[in-house]
C-alpha positions as CSV (number, residue, x, y, z in Angstrom):
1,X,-30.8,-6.0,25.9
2,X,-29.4,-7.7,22.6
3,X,-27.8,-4.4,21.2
4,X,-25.8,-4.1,24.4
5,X,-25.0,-8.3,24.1
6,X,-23.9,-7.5,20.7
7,X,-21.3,-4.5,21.7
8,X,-20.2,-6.9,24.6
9,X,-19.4,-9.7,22.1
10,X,-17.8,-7.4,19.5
11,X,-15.4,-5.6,22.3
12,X,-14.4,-9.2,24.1
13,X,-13.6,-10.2,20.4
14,X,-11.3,-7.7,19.9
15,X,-9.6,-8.5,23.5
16,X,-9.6,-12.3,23.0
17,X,-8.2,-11.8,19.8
18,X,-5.5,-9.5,20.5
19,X,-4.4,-11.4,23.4
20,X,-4.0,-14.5,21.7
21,X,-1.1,-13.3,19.9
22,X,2.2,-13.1,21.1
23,X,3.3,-9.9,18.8
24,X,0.0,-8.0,19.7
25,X,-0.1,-5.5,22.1
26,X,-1.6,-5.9,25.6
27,X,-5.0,-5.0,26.4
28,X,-5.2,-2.3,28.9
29,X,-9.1,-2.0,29.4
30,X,-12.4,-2.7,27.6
31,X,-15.7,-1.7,28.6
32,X,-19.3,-1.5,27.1
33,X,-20.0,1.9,28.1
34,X,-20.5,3.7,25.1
35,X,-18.4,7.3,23.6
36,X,-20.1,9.1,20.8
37,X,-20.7,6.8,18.0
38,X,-18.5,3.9,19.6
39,X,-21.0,1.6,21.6
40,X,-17.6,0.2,23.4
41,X,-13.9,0.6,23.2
42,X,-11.0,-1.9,24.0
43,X,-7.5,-0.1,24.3
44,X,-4.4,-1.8,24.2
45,X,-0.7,-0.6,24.0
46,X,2.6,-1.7,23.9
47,X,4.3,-2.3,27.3
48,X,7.5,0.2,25.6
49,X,7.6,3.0,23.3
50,X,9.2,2.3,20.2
51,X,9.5,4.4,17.0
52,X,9.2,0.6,14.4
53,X,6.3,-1.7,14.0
54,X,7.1,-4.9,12.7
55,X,5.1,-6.4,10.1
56,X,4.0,-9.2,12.6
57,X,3.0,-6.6,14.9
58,X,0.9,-4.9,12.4
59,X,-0.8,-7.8,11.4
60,X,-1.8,-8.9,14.5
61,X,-3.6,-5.1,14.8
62,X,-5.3,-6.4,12.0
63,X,-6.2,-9.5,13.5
64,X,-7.3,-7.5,16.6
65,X,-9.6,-5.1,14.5
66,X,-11.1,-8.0,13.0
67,X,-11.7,-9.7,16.3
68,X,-14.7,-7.8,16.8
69,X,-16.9,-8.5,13.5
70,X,-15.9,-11.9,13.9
71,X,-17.0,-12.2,17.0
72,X,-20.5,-10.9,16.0
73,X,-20.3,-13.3,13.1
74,X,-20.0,-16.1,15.3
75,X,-21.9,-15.5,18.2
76,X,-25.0,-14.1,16.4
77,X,-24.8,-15.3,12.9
78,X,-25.2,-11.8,12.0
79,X,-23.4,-8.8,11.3
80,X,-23.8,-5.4,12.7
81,X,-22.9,-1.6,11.6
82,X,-20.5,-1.4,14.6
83,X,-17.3,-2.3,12.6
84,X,-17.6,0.2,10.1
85,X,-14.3,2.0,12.0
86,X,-12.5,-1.2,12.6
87,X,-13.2,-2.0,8.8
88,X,-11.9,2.0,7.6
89,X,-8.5,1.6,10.0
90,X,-8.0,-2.4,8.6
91,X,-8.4,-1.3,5.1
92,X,-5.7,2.0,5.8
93,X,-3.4,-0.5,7.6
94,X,-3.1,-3.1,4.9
95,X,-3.1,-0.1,1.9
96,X,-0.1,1.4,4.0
97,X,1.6,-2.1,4.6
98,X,1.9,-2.9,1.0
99,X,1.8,0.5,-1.0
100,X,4.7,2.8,1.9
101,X,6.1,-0.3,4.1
102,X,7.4,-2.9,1.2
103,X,5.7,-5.5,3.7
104,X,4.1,-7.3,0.6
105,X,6.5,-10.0,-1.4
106,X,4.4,-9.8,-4.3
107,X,5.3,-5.8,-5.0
108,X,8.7,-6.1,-3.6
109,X,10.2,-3.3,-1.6
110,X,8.8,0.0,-3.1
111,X,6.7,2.5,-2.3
112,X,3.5,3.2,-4.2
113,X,1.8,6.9,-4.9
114,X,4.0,10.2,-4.5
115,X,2.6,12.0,-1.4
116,X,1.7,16.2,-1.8
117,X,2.1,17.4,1.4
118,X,1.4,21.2,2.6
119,X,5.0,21.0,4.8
120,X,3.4,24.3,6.5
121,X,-0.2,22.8,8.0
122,X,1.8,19.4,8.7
123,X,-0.4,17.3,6.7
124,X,-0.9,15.5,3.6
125,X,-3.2,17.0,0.3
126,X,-3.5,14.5,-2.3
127,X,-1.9,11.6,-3.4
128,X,-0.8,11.1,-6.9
129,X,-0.8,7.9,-8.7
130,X,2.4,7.3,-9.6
131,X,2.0,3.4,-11.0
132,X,-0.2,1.9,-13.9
133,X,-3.6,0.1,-13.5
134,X,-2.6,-3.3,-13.5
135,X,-0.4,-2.6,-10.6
136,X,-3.3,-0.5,-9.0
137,X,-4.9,-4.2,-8.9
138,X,-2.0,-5.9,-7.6
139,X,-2.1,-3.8,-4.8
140,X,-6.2,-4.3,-4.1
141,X,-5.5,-8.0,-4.6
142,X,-2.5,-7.6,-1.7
143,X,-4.8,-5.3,0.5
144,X,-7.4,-7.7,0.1
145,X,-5.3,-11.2,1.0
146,X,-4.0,-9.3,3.9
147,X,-7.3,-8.3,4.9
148,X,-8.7,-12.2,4.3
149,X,-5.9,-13.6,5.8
150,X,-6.5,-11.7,9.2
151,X,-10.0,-12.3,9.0
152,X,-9.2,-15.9,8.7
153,X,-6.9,-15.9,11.8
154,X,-9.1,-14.0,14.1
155,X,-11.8,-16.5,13.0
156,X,-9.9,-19.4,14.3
157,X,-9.1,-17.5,17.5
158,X,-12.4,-16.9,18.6
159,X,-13.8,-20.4,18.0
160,X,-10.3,-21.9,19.8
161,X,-10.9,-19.6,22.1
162,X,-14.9,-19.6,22.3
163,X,-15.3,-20.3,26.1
164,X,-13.4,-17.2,26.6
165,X,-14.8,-15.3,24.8
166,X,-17.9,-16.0,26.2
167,X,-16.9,-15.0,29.5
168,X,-15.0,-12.2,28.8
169,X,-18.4,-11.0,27.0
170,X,-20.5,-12.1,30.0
171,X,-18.4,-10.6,32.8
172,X,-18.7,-7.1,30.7
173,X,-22.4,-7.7,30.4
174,X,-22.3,-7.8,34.0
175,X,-19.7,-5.0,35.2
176,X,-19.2,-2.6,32.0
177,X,-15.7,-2.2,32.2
178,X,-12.7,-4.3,32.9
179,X,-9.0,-3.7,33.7
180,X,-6.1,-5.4,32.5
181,X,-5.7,-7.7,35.5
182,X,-9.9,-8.8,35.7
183,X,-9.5,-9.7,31.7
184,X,-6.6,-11.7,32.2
185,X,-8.2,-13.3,35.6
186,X,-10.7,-14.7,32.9
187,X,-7.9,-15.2,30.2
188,X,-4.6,-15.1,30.9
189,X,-2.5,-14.6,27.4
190,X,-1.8,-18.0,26.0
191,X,1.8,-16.8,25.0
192,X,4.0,-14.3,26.5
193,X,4.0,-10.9,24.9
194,X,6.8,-9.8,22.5
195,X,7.6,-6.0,22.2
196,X,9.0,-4.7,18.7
């Protein structure tokens, strides 16, 4: 059934992407068997815990959120609705990488918006906009190029990659879920994985 080719693709994009890249984390599992409103989930994780995230790190969790809609892209020539999440924790990545990590060289090493929290329920209220509007678009225009940029990476993955992913895809159509070791039976990670 083509929605069920579709989630396939759009999961083994997200593994084949994510295990392309050295800095990413591993991928744990992946299967086609859908939760709630998620037709499919791939997990990965580090192989350590660690309290830092490097920007390259981070970037390649974009690239790996990206994997997915790309794969779609270029598999179907079509997009679905299925990466409306991946799209929401992209956009949050990148807005958190430039405005509270300094990770972008264009605004320098600052830290945009003052944060209201209520210390007492543990979470955040309201952000106030600390910064004028011509910064306000410096920082969409950052968001925005790291966004592109990871689109643009996880792009080149897939089609270097494209045999892959088309088995990785297949063998999901067939079996609905695969571990660690069956995904990297079909492919093994390119480069050896770097924690931190």
């Amino acid at each position: 059934d083509e929605e069920k080719r579709i989630i396939a693709y759009h999961e083994a994009g997200h593994a084949v992407a994510m295990n392309s890249i050295a800095e990413a984390d591993p991928v744990q599992k992946i299967t086609i068997v859908g939760r709630g409103q998620a037709g499919g989930l791939t997990w990965y994780r580090p192989e350590d815990d660690r309290i830092l995230t490097s920007r390259k790190k981070m970037t390649a969790a974009l690239v790996g959120l990206l994997g997915g809609r790309v794969a779609e892209e270029l598999v179907f020539d079509d997009i679905t609705s299925g990466a409306s999440n991946d799209l929401e924790r992209v956009t949050q990545m990148a807005r958190m990488m430039v405005t509270r990590f300094g990770m972008s060289n264009e605004l320098g090493l600052m830290t945009y918006g003052q944060k209201e929290e209520l210390i007492f329920l543990g979470r955040e209220i309201s952000e106030q906009r600390d910064y004028s509007e011509a910064v306000a678009e410096k920082i969409d225009a950052e968001v925005r190029k790291l966004v592109d940029d990871s689109y643009k990476d996880a792009l080149a993955i897939l089609k270097k990659y494209r045999t892959e992913l088309d088995a990785v895809a297949n063998k999901l159509l067939e079996v609905e879920t695969l571990s660690r070791e069956d995904f990297e039976k079909i492919f093994p990670p390119p480069f050896p994985k770097k924690s931190g």
